[in-house]
N, C-alpha and C positions, 0 to 999 in steps of 0.2 A: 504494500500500500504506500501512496504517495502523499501528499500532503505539501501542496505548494502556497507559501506564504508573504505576504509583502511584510519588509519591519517598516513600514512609512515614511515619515521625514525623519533630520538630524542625523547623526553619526552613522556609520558602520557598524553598528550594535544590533543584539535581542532587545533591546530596552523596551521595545514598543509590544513586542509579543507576547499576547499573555496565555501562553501554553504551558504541557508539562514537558519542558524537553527528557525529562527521563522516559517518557513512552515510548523516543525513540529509537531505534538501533541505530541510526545515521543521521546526522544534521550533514547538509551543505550546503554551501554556501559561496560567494567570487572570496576572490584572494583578498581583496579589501576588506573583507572584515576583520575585526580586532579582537574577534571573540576568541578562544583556544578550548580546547579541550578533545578527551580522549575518543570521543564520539563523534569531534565536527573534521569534516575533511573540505579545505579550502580549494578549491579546482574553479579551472575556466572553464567556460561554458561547453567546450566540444565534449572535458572531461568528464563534466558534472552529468551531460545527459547521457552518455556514453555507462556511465556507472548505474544513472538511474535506472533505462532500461533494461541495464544486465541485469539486474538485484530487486525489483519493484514487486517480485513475486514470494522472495522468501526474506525479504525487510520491509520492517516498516521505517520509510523512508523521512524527516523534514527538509524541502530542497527551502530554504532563505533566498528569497529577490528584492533588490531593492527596492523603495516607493510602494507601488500598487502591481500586484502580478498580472493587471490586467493593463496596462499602460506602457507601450513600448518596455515589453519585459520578456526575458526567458521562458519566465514564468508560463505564458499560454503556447510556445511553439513546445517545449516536452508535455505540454498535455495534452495536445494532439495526438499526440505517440503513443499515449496510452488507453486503454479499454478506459470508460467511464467511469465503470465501479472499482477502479484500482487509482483513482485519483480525487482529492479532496483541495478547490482552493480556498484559503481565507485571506478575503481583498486588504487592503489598509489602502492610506489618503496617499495617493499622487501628486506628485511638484505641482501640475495644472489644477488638480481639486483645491490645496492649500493655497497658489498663489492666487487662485480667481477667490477662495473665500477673504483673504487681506487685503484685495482691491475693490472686491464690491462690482466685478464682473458676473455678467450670466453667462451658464457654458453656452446656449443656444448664439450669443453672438461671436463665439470663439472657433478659428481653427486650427490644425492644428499641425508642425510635421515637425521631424526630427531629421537635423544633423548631427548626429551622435554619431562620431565615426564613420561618417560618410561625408562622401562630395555635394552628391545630389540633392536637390532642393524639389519636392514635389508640387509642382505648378499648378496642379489641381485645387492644394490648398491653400500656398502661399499668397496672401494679402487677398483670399478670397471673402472674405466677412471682415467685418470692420477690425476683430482683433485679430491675430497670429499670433499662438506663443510655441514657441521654439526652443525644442530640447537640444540642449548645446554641449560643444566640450570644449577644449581648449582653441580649434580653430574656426569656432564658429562666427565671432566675430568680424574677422576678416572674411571669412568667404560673405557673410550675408551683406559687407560692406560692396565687397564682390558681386555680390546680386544685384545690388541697389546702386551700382555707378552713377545711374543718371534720373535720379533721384533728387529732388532739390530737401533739404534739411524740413522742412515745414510739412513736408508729405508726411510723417509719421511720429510719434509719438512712443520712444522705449522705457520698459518699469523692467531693471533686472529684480528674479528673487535671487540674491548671492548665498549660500549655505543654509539651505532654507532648512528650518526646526532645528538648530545648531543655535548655542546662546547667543553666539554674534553674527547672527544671520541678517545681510542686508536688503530690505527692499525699497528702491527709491529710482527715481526717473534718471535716466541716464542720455549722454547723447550719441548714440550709435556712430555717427560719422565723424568722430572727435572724442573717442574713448580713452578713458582715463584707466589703461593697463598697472596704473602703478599702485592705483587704489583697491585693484581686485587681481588676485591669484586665480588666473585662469584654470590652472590645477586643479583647482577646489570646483565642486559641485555647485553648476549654477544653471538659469533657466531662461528665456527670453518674453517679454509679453509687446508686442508689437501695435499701436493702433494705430490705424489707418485715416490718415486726414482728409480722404482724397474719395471722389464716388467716381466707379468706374464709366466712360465712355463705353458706348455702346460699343457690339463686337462689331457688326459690319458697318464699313465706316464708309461716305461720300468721300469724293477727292477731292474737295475743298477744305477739308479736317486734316490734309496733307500737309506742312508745307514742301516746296518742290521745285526746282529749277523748270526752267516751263516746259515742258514737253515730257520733262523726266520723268515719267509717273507708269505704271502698269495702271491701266484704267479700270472705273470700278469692273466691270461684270466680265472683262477677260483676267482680271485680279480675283475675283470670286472662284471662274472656271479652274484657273491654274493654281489655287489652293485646294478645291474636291478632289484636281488632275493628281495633287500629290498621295491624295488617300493619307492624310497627318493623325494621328495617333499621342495623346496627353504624352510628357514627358519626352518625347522624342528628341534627338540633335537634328537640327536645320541649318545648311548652310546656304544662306542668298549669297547669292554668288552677280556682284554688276546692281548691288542693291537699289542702286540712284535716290527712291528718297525715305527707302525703307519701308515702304507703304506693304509690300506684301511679308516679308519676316514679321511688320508689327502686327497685323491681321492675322498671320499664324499664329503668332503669343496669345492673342487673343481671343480666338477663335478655339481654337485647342491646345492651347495651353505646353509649347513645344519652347524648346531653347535654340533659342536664334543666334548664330554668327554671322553676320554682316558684313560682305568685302568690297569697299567702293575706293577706286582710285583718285574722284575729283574731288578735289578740295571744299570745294563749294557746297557740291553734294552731301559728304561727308557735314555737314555744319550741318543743314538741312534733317540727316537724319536724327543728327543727336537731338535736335530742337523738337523732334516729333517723336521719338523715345521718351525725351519725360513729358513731354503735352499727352502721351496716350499709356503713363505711368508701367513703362515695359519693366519688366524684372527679369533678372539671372541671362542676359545678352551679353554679345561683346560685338565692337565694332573694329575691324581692322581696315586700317588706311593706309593704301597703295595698291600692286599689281599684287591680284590675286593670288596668281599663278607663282611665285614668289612665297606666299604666307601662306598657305594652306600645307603644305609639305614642311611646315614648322610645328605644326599640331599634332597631339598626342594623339587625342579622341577619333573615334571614325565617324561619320553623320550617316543616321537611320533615312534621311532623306537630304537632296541636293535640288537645289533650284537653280539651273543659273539665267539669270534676266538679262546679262549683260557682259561685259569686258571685254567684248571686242575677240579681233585672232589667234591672239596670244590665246587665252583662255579656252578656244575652242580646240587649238593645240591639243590640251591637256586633259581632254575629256575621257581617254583612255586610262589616264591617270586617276581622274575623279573615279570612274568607272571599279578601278582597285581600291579605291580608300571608301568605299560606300559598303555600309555593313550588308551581310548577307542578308536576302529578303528587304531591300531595301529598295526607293523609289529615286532616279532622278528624271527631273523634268527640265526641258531646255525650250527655250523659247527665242523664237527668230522672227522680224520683222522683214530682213532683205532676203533675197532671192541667192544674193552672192553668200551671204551667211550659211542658210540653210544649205547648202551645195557645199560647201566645206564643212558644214557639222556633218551632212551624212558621209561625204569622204572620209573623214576621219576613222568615222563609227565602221564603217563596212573596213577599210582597211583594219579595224583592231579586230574584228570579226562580232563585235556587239552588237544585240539584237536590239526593235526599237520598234515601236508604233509610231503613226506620223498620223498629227490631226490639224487641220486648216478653222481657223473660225474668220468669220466675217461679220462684223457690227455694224449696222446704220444706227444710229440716234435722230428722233425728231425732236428738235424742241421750240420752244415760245407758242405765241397765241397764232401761229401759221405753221406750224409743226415743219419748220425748216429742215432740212435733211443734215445732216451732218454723220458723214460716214466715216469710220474708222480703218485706221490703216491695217489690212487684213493679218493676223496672226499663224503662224507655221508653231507647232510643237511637237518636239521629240520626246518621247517619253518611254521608261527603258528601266524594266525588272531586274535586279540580280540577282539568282537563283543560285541556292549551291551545286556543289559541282555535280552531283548526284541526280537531280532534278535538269544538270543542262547534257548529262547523257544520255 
């Protein structure tokens, strides 16, 4: 039998658990705790579950989780693992339950995600309701500073809780983009609460919500088409590739909630899109300026999907390349306006032996009180699956 238990807030201790530990044959617990004795064995998580299921049938087991075993904890992934009737948990208060009851928050306007040890930010939640609180560790600061580049300071509003249920536990407003490191031991257990100053813009945007060097825009409804063209999926990597004024990576943030790289060579442009990043309050983006084809071969990450709208020959050079740097199962979309473009992008493609669908759109627009015709310069896209290697024999 198992017996999975949160000790709550404050220290590394049973302090808060009011059981018989002698009923047990086994306490465990992470290495961080401070307790000792003959009966607790301190293991990391691979060991700790690895013990539990071997032994759950002839011990009776206490596994100790930090906070709440129901809140970003160990705690519910080993009790999956086990039959029902061989597992018992008893909840305690979580960072998020303590710090929403010292602030006089409701969870209904709370969301919620954790960088504990991780990169990723999940976009789904992030500054999706008016609060955000953010389980943190030492590098969370910087990375959410990271998120928030283009962010102006007045957008949000941070309450750390610092060693929350610890005697000198701090909670009080802080300023994220101007953090005072000297005042708190990032070491130490801490949490984020985020409010959001800002209501979000609508997801599909006119292209007058743009700003834009004149001409430079993916227009709204072929900007629509070639964001469904991508088939975008929450949390995904995107790279617009010839962004010009950012209008379609920001509509993808937006719209499904994907992490955008942005590569625009013109200066000009490049100002433009920063201006329209925090006017449409984007998060966890980055923007590189200069020749694509250059920066992208400097990036770790691979992109679940590729856009490119832009940059010219060079860039279309290099689509064999994009082609291997795009994760498996992955989408790119390329889009041509000239004739001469399109005839070297399929060059390319056929010489690498890459497979590819070709779609034409054509827009008329009427507008004013004589429904004036104004037609659009017709669209050419290439768009192109990669399959694993199994699937392309």
């Amino acid at each position: 039998m198992v017996t999975i238990a949160g000790n709550g807030m404050g220290a590394y201790d049973f302090t808060n658990l009011e059981l018989n530990f002698c009923d047990y044959d086994k306490i465990i617990c992470d290495q961080n705790f401070t307790e000792n004795g003959r009966t607790i064995l301190k293991l990391k998580f691979k060991d700790a579950k690895e013990y539990i299921l071997e032994n759950y049938e002839k011990e009776n087991i206490l596994y100790v989780v930090t906070g709440s075993p129901l809140f970003f904890s160990a705690g519910t992934l080993i009790a999956k693992k086990l039959p029902q009737d061989k597992v018992k948990m008893i909840n305690n208060t979580s960072s998020k339950t303590y710090l929403l009851e010292k602030v006089f928050v409701s969870e209904t306007d709370v969301s919620v995600v954790s960088i504990h040890g991780r990169t990723a930010i999940d976009l789904t939640e992030f500054m999706n309701k008016k609060y955000t609180f953010v389980v943190c560790d030492k590098n969370s600061i910087s990375r959410l500073q990271e998120a928030m580049e283009f962010y102006k300071e007045e957008f949000i509003n941070t309450t750390i809780g610092y060693k929350l249920g610890y005697e000198d536990e701090i909670i009080e407003e802080v300023n994220l983009f101007d953090f005072d490191d000297k005042k708190f031991d990032l070491e130490q257990p801490f949490v984020l609460l985020l409010q959001r100053n800002f209501e979000h813009k609508k997801n599909v945007c006119d292209d007058l919500e743009f700003e834009t060097e004149r001409g430079m825009i993916t227009k709204k409804y072929k900007r629509h088409l070639s964001l469904q063209n991508l088939d975008l999926e929450p949390n995904q990597l995107l790279w617009d590739i010839g962004a010009g004024s950012g209008s379609c990576g920001i509509e993808a943030y937006k719209r499904y909630k994907v992490k955008t790289i942005f590569f625009e060579k013109n200066e000009t442009r490049v100002e433009f899109i920063k201006a329209n990043l925090t006017a449409h309050h984007v998060s966890d983006c980055k923007l590189y300026v200069g020749e694509a084809q250059e920066i992208y071969p400097t990036l770790e990450q691979n992109p679940q999907r590729i856009f490119v709208g832009g940059g010219g020959e060079k860039v279309i050079d290099t689509l064999p390349y994009l082609y291997e740097r795009l994760d498996v199962n992955g989408i790119m979309l390329i889009n041509a306006i000239t004739l001469k473009h399109l005839s070297q992008m399929i060059n390319v493609l056929n010489e690498a032996k890459i497979e590819y669908d070709t779609h034409s759109i054509s827009l008329t627009t009427y507008k004013g009180k004589l429904n004036l015709v104004e037609p659009e310069r017709q669209l050419f896209q290439l768009k192109i699956y990669k399959k694993n290697k199994e699937e392309e024999v």
